[in-house]
C-alpha positions in Angstrom: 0.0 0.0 0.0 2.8 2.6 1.1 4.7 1.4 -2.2 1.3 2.3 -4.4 0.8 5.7 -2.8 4.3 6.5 -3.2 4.4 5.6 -6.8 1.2 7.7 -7.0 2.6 10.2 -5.4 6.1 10.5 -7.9 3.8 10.2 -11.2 1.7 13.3 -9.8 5.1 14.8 -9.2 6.3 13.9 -11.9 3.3 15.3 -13.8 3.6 18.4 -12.6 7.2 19.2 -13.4 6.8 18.5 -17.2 3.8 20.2 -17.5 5.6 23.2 -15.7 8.9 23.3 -17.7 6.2 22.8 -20.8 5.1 26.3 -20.3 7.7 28.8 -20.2 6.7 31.8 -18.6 8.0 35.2 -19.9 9.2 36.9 -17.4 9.8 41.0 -16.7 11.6 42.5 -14.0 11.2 46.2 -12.7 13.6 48.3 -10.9 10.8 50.0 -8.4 12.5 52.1 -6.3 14.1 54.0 -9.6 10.5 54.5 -11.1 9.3 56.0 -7.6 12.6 58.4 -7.9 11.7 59.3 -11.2 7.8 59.8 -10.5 6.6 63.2 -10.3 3.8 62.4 -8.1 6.3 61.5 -6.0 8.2 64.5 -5.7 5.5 66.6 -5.8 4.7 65.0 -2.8 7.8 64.9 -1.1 7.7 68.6 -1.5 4.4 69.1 -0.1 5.7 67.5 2.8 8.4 69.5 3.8 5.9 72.7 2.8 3.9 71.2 5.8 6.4 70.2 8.1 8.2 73.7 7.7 4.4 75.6 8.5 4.4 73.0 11.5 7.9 74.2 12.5 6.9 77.7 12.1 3.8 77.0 14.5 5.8 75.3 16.9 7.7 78.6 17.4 5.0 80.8 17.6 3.6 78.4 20.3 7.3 78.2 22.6 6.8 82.2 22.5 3.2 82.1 23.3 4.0 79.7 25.9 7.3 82.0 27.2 5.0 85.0 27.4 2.6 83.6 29.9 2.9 85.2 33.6 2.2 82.2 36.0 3.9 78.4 36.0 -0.3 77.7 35.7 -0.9 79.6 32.4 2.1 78.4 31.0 1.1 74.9 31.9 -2.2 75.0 30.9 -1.1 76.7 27.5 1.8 74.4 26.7 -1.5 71.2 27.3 -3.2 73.1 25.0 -0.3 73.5 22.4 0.9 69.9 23.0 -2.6 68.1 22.0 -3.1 70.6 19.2 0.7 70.1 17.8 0.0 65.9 18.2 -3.3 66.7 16.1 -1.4 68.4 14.1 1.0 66.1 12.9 -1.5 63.3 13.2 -3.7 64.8 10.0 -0.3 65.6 8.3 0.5 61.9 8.9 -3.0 60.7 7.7 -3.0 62.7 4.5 0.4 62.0 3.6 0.0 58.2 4.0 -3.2 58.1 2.5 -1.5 60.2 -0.8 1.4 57.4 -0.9 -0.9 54.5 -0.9 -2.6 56.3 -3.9 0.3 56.8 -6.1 1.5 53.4 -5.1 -1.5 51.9 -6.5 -1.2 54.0 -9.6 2.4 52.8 -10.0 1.6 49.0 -9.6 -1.2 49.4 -12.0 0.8 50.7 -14.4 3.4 48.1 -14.2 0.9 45.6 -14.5 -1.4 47.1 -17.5 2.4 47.6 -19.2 3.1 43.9 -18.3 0.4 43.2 -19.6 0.3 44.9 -22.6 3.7 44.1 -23.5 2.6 39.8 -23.0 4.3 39.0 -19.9 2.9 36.5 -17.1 4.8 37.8 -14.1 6.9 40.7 -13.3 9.3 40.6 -10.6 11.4 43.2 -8.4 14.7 43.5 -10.1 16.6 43.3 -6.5 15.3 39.9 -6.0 16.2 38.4 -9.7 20.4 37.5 -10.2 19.7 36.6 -13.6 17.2 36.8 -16.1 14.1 38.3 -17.3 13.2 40.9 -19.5 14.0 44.8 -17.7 10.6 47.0 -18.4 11.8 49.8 -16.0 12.1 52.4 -18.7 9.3 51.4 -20.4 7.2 52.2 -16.7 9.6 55.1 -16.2 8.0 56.6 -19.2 4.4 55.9 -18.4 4.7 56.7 -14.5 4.1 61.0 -14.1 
């Protein structure tokens, strides 16, 4: 019985391999982190970023001399409360908008290497740090395509 399953079991094996290599796949790689350098949405966003974190700077110091100005240890502490939960807010929406604008231009970047994939008649399209050796490089191709 063990003998018949494991005969079974090699033919399925066996099966599956030659059906496999019988199929070559055509393969693409993309170089992802040079398309994100290259995308404008990215930069644009990158730039919008430091716009925001240099207004939040500018708050911050308008707050320390708000803060310096009051009379009594209780006004200061009340004021710097009030400054810290509006400055954690603060940087809480910032942190909110800018993750939610990254998730959208990723999407938008891995559409595009898939429609370009896609169009071009590969079946898969792999990272080009993980591949040594082989497969066809569509990074300009996406660099093109990605604004």
């Amino acid at each position: 019985m063990k003998n018949k399953c494991s005969l079974v079991l090699a033919g399925l094996m066996l099966s599956a391999c030659l059906c496999g290599s019988a199929y070559a796949q055509n393969i693409a790689v993309v170089d992802v982190p040079a398309v994100v350098a290259k995308s404008a949405q990215v930069q644009a966003l990158k730039k919008e970023q430091e716009t925001k974190v240099k207004e939040l700077e500018k708050w911050l110091q308008t707050a320390k001399a708000d803060v310096e100005k009051q009379q009594t240890e209780a006004g200061k502490e009340k004021l710097l409360k009030k400054y810290n939960d509006d400055f954690a807010k603060k940087r809480e929406t910032i942190a909110k908008n800018y993750q939610t604008k990254l998730q959208a231009i990723d999407k938008s970047i891995s559409d595009t290497i898939a429609a370009t994939a896609k169009a071009k008649g590969y079946d898969m399209v792999i990272s080009k740090g993980t591949v040594l050796y082989g497969g066809d490089d569509i990074t300009a191709d996406i660099q093109k395509v990605v604004k």
